[in-house]
PDB file of N, CA, C and O in Angstrom, chain B, residues numbered from 101:
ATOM      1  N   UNK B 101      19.871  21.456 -18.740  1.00  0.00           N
ATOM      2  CA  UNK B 101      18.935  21.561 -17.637  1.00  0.00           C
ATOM      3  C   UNK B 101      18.923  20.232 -16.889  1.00  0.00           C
ATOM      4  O   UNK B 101      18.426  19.191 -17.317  1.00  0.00           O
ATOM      5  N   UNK B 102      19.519  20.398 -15.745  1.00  0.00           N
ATOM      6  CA  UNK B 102      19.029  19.025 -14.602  1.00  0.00           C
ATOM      7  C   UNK B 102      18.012  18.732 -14.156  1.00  0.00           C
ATOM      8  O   UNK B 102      17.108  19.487 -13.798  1.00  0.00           O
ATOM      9  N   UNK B 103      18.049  17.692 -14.133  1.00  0.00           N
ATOM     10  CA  UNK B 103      16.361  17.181 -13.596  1.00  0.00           C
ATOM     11  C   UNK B 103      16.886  16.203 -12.730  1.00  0.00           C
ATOM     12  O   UNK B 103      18.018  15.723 -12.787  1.00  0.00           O
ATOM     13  N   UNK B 104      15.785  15.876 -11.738  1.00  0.00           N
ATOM     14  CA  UNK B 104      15.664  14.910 -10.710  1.00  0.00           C
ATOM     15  C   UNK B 104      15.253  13.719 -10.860  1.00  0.00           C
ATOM     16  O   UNK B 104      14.136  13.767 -11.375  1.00  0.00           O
ATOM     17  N   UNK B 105      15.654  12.436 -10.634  1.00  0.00           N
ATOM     18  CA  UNK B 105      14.938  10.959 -10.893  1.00  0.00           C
ATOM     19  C   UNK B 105      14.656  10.609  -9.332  1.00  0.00           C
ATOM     20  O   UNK B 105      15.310  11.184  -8.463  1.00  0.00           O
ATOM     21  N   UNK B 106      13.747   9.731  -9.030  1.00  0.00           N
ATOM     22  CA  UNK B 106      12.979   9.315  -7.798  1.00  0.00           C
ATOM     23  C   UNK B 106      12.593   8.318  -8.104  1.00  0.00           C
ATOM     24  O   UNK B 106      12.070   8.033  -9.181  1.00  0.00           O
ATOM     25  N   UNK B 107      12.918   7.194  -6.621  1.00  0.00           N
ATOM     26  CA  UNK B 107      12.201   6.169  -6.247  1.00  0.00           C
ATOM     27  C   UNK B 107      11.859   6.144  -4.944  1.00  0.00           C
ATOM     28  O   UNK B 107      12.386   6.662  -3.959  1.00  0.00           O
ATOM     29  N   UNK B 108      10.534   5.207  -5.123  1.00  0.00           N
ATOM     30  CA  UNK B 108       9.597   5.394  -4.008  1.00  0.00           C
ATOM     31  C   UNK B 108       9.992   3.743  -3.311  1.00  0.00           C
ATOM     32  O   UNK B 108      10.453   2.798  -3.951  1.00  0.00           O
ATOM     33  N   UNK B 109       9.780   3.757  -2.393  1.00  0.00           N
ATOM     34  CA  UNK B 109       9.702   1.985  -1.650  1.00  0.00           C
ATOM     35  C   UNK B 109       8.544   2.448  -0.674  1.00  0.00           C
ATOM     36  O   UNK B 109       8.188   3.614  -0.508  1.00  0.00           O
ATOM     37  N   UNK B 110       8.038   1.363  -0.081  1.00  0.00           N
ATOM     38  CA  UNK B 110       6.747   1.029   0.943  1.00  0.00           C
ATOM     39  C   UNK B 110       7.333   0.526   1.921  1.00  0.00           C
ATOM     40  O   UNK B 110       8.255  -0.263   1.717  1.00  0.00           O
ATOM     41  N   UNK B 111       6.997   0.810   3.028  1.00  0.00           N
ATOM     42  CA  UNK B 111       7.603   0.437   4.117  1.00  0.00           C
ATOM     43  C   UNK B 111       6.614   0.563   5.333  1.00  0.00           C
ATOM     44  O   UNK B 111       5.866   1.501   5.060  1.00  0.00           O
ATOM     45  N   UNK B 112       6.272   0.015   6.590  1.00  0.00           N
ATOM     46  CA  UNK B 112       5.347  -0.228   7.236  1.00  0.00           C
ATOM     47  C   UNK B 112       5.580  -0.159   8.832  1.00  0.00           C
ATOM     48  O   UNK B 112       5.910  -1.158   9.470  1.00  0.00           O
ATOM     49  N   UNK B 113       5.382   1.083   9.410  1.00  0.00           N
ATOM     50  CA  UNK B 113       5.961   1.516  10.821  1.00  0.00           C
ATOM     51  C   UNK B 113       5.069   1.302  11.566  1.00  0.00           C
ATOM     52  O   UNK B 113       3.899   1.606  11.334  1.00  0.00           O
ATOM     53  N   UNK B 114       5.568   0.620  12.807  1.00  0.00           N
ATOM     54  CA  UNK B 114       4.153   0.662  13.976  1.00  0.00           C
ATOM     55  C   UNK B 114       4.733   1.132  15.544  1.00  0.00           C
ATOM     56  O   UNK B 114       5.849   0.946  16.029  1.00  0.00           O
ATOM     57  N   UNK B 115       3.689   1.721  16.051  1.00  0.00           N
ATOM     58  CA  UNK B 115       3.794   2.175  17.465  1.00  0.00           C
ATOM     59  C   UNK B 115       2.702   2.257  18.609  1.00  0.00           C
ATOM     60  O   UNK B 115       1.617   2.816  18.446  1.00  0.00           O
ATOM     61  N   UNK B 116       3.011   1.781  19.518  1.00  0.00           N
ATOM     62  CA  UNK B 116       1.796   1.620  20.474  1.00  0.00           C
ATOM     63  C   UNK B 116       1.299   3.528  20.974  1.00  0.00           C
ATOM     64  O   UNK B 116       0.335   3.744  21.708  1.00  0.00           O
ATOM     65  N   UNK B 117       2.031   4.478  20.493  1.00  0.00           N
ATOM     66  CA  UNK B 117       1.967   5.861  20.796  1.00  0.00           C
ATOM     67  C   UNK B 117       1.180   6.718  19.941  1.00  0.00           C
ATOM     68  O   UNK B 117       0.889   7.884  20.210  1.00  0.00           O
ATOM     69  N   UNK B 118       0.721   5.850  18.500  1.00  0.00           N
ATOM     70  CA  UNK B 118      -0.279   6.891  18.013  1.00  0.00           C
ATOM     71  C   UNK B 118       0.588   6.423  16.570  1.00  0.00           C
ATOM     72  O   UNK B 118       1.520   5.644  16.370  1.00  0.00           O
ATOM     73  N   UNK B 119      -0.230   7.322  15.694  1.00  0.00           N
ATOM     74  CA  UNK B 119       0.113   7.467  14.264  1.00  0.00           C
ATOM     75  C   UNK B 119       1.708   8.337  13.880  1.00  0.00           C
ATOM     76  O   UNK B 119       2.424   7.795  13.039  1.00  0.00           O
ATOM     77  N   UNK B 120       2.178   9.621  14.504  1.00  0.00           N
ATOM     78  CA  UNK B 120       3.173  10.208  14.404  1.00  0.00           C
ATOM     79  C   UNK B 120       4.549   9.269  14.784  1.00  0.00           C
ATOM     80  O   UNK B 120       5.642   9.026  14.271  1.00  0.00           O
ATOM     81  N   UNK B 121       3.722   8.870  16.121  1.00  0.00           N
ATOM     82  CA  UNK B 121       5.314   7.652  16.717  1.00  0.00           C
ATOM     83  C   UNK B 121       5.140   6.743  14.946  1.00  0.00           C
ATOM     84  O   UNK B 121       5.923   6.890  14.007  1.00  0.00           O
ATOM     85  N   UNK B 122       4.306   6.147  14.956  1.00  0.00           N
ATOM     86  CA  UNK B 122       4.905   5.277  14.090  1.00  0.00           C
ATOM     87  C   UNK B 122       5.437   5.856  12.689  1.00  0.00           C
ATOM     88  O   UNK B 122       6.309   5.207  12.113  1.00  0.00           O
ATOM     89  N   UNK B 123       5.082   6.737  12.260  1.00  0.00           N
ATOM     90  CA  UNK B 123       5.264   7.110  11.153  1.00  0.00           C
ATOM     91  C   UNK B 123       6.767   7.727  11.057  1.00  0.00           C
ATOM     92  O   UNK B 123       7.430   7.762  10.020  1.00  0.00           O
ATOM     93  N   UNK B 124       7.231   8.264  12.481  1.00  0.00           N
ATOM     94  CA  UNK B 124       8.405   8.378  12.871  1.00  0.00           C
ATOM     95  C   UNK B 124       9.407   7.414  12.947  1.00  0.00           C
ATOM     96  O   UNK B 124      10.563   7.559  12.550  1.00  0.00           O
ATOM     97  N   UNK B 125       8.825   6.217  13.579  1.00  0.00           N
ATOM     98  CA  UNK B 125       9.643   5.139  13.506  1.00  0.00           C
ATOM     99  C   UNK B 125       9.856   4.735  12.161  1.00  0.00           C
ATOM    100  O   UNK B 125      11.066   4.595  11.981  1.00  0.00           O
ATOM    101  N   UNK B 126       9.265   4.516  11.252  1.00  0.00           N
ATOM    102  CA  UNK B 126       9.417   4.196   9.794  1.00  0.00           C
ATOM    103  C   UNK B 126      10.163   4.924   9.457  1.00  0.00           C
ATOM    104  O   UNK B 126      11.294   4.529   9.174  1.00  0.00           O
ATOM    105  N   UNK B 127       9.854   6.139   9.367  1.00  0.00           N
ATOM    106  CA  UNK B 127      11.301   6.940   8.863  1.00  0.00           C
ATOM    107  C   UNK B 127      13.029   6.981   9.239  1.00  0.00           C
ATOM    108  O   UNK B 127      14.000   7.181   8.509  1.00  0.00           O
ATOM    109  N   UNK B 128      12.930   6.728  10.550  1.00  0.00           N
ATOM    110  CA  UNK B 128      14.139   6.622  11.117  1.00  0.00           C
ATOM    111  C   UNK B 128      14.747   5.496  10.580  1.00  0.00           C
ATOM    112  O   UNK B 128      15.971   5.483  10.449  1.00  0.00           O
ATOM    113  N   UNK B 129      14.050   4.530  10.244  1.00  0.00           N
ATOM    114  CA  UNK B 129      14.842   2.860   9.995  1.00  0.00           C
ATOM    115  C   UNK B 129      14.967   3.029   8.599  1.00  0.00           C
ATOM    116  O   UNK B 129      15.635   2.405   7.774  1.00  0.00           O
ATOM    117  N   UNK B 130      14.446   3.681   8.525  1.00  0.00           N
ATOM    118  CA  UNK B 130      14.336   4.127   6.716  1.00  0.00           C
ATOM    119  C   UNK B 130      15.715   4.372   6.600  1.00  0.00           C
ATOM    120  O   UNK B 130      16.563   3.538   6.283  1.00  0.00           O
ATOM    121  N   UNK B 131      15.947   5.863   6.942  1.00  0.00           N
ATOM    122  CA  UNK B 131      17.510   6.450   7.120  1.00  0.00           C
ATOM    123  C   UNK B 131      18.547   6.062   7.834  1.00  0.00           C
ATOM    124  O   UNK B 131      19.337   6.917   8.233  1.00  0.00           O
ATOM    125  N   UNK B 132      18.754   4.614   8.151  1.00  0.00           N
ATOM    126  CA  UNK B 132      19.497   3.690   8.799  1.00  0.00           C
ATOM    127  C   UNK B 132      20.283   3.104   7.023  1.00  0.00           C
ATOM    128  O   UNK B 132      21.500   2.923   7.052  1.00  0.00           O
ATOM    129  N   UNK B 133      19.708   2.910   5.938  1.00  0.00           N
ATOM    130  CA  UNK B 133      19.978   2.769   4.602  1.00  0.00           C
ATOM    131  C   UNK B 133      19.533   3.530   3.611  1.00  0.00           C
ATOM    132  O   UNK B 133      20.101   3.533   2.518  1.00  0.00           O
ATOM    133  N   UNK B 134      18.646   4.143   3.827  1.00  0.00           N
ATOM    134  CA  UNK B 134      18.443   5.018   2.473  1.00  0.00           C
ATOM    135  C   UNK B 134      18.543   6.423   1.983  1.00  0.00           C
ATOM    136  O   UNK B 134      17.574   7.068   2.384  1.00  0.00           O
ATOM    137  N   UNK B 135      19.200   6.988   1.407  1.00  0.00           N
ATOM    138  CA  UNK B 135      19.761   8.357   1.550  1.00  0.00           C
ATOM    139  C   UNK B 135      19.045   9.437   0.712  1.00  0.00           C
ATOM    140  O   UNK B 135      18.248   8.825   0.000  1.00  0.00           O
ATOM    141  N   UNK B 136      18.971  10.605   0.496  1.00  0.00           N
ATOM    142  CA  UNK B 136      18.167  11.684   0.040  1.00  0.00           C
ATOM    143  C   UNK B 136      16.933  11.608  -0.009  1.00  0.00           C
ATOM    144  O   UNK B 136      16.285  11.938  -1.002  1.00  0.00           O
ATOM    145  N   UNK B 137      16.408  11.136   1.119  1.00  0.00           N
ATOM    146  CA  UNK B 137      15.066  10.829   1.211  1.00  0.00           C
ATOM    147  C   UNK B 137      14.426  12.533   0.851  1.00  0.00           C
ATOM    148  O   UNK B 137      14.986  13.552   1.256  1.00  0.00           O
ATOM    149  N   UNK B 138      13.593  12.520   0.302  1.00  0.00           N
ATOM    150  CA  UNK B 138      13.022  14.306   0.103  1.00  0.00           C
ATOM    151  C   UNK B 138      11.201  14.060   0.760  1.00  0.00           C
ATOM    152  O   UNK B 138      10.695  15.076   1.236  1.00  0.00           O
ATOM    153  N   UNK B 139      10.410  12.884   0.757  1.00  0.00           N
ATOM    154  CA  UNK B 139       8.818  13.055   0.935  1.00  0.00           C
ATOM    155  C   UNK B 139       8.877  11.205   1.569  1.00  0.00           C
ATOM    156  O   UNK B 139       9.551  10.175   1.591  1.00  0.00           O
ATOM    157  N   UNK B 140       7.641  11.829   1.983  1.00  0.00           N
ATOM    158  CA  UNK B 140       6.460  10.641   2.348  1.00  0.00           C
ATOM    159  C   UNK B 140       4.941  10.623   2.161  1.00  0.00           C
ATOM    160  O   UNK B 140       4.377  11.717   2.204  1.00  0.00           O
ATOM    161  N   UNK B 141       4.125   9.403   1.937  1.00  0.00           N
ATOM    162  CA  UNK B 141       3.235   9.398   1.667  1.00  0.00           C
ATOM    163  C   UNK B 141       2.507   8.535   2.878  1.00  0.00           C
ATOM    164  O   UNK B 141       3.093   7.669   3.527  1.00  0.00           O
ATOM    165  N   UNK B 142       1.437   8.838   3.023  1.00  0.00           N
ATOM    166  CA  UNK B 142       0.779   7.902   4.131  1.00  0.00           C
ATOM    167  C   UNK B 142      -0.124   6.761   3.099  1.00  0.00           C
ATOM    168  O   UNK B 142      -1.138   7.274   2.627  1.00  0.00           O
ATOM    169  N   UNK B 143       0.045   5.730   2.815  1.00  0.00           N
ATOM    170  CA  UNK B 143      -1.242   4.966   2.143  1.00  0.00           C
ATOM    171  C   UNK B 143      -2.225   4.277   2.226  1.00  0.00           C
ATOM    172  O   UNK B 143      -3.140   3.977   1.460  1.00  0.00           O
ATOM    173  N   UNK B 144      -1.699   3.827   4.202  1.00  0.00           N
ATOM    174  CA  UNK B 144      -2.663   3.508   4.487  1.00  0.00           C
ATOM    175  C   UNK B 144      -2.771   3.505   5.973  1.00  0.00           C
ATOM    176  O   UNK B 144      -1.782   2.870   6.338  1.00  0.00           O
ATOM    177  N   UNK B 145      -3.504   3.907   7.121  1.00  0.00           N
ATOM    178  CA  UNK B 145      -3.396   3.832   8.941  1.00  0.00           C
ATOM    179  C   UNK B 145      -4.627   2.358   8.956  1.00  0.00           C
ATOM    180  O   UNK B 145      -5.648   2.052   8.340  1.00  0.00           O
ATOM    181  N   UNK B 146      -3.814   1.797   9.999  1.00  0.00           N
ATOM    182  CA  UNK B 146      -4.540   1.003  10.736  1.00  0.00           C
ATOM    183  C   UNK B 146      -4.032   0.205  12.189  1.00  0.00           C
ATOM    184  O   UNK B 146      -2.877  -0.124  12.460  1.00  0.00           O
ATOM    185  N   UNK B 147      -5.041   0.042  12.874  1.00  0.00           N
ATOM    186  CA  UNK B 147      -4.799  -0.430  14.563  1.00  0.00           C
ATOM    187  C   UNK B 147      -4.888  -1.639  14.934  1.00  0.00           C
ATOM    188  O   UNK B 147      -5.418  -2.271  14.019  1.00  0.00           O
ATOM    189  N   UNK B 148      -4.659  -2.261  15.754  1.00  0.00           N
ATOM    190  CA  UNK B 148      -4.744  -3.281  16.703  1.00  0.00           C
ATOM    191  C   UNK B 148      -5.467  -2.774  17.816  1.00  0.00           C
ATOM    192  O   UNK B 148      -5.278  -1.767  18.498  1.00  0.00           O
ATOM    193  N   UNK B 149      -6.446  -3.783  17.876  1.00  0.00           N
ATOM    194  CA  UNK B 149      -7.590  -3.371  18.777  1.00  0.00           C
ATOM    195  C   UNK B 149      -7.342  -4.742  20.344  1.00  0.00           C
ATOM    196  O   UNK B 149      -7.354  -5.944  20.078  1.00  0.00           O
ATOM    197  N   UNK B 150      -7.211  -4.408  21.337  1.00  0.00           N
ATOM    198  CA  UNK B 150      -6.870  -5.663  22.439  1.00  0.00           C
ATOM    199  C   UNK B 150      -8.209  -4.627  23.572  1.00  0.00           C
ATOM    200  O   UNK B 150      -8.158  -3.516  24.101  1.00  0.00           O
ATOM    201  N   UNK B 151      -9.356  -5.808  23.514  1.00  0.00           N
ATOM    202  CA  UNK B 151     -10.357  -5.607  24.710  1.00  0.00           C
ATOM    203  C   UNK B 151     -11.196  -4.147  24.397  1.00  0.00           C
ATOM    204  O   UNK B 151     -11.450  -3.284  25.237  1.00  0.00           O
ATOM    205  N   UNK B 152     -11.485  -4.127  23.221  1.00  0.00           N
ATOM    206  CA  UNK B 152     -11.868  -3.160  22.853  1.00  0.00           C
ATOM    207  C   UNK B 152     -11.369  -1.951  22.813  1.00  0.00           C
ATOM    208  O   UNK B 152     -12.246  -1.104  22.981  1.00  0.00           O
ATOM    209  N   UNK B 153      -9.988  -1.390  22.612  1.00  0.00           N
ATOM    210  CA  UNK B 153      -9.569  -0.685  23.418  1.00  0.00           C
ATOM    211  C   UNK B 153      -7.854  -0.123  22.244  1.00  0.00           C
ATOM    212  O   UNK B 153      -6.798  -0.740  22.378  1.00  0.00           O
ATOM    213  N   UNK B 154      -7.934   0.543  21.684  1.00  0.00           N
ATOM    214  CA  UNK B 154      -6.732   1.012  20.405  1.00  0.00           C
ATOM    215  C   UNK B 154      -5.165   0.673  21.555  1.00  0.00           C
ATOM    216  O   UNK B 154      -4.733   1.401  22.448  1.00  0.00           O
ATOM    217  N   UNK B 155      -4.684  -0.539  21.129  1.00  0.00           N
ATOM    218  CA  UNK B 155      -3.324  -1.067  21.519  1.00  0.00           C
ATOM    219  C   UNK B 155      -2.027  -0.533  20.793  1.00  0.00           C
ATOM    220  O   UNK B 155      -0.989  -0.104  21.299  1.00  0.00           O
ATOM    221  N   UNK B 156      -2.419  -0.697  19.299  1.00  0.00           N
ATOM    222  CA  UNK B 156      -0.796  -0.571  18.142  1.00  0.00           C
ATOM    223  C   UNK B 156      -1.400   0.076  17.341  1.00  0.00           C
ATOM    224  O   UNK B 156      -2.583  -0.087  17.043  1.00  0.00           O
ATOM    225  N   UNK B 157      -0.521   1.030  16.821  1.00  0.00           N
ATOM    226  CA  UNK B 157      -0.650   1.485  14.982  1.00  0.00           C
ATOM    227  C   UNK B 157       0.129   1.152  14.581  1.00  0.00           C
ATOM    228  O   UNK B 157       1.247   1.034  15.084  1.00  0.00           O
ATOM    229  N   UNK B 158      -0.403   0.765  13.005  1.00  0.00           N
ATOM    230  CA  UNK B 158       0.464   0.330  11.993  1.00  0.00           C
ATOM    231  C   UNK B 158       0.092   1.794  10.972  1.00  0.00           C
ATOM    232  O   UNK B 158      -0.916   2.500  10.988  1.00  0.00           O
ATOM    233  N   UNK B 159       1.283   1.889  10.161  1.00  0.00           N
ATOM    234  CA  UNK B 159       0.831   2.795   9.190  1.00  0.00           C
ATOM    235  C   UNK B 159       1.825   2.451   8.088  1.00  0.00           C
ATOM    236  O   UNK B 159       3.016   2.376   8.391  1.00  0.00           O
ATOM    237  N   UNK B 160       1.453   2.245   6.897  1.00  0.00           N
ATOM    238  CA  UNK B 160       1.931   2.231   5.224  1.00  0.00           C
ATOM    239  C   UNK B 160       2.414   3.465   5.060  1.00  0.00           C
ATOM    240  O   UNK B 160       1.650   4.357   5.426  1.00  0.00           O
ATOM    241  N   UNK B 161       3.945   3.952   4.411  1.00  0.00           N
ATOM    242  CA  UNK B 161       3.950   4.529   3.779  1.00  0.00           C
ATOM    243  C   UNK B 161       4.967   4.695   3.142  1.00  0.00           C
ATOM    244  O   UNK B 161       6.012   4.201   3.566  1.00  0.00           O
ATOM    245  N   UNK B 162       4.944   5.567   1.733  1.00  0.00           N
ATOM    246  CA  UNK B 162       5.904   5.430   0.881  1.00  0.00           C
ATOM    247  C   UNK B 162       6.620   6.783   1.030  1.00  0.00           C
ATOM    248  O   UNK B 162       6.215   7.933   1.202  1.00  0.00           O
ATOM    249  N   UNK B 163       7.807   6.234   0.903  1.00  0.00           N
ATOM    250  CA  UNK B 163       9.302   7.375   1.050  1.00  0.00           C
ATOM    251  C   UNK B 163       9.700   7.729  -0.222  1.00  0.00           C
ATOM    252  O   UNK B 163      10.290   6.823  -0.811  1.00  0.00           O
ATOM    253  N   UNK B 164       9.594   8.529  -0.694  1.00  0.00           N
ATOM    254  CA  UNK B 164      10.749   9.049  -2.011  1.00  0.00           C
ATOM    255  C   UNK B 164      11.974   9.787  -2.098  1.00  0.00           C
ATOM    256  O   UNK B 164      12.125  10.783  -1.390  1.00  0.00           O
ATOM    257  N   UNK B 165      13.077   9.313  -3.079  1.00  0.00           N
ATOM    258  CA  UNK B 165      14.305   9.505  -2.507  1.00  0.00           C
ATOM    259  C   UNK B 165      14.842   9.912  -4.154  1.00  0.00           C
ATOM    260  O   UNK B 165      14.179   9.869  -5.191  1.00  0.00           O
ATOM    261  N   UNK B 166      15.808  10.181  -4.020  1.00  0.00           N
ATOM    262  CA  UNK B 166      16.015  10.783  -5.100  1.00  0.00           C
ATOM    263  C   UNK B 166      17.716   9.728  -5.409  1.00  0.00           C
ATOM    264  O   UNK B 166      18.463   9.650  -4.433  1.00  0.00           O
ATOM    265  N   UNK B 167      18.170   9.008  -6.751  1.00  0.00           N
ATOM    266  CA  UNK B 167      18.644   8.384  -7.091  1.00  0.00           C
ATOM    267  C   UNK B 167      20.302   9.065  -7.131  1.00  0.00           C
ATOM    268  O   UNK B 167      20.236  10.212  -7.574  1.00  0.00           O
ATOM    269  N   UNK B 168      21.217   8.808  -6.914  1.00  0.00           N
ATOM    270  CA  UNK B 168      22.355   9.245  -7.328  1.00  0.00           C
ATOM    271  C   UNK B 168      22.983   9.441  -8.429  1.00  0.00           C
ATOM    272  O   UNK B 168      24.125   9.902  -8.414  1.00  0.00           O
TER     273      UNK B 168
END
């Protein structure tokens, strides 16, 4: 019986377009090196605030990939 092994890394995407842009962008640079990516986790959202006023998101999150 086969089984699957997984590792996770943290990685930290930001976009002045909202939470999806960035979380998008993280992923893409992700898959610039890392291969069988299968999930993501969000761990943590947060903004940059300029004049009161939501400028950047940043968002944490972890990718899991499955080992060769």
């Amino acid at each position: 019986m086969a089984g699957h092994v997984y590792k996770k890394i943290e990685i930290v995407g930001s976009s002045p377009d909202g939470l999806q842009a960035a979380i998008e962008e993280a992923v893409a640079k992700a898959a610039e090196t890392v291969h069988n990516m299968r999930w993501f986790e969000v761990v943590e959202t947060r903004g940059q605030l300029v004049d009161g006023k939501v400028a950047h998101w940043q968002v944490t999150i972890q990718i899991g990939f499955t080992l060769d």
